[in-house]
C-alpha positions in Angstrom: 16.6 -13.6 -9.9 14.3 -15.9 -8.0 14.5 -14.0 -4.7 14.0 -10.6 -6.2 10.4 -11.6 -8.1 10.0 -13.5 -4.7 10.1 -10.6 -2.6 8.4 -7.8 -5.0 5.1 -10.2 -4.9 5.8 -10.2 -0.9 5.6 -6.8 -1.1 3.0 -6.1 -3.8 0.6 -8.3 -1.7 1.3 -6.7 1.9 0.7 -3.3 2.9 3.1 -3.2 6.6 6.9 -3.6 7.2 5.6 -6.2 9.4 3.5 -8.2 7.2 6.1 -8.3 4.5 8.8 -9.3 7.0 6.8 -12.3 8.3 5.5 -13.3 4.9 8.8 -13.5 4.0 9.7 -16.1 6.2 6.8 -17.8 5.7 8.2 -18.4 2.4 10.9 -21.0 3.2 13.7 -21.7 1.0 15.7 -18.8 0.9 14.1 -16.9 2.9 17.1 -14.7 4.2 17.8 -13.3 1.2 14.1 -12.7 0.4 13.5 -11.1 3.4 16.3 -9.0 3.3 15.6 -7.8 -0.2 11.6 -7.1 0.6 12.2 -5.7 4.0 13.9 -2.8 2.5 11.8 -2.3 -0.4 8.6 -2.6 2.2 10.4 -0.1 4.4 11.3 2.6 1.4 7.7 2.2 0.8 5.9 2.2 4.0 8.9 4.2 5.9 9.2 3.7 10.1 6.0 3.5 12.2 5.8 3.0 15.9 5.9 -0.3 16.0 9.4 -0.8 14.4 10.8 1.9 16.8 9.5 -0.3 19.8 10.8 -3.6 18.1 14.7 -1.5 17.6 15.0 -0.1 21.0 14.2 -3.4 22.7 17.3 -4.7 20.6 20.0 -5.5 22.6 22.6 -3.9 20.4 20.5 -0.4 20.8 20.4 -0.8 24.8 23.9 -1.4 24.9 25.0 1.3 22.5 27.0 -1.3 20.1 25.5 -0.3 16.8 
């Protein structure tokens, strides 16, 4: 329950994939499970933008086709 009210006021108070991934590390603790849980509530709401396309093809997974 903690990591869920955790990561809907990390994503209530960002307004960019980004920022809600970073400020959910920021957060310390368990921070996996926060960030996991706001990252895809921030991307239903803010959906894919350029810079999240850049960030997965430079993944070495997508280069090598093991995904």
């Amino acid at each position: 329950m903690d990591a869920l009210s955790m990561a809907l006021h990390t994503v209530m108070f960002t307004s960019s994939f980004k920022e809600a991934a970073c400020r959910s590390a920021d957060l310390g603790g368990d921070c996996d499970t926060v960030g996991s849980i706001s990252c895809q509530i921030a991307g239903a709401i803010y959906g894919v933008d350029e810079g999240m396309l850049k960030l997965y093809s430079e993944m070495e997974d997508f280069k090598h086709q093991r995904f």
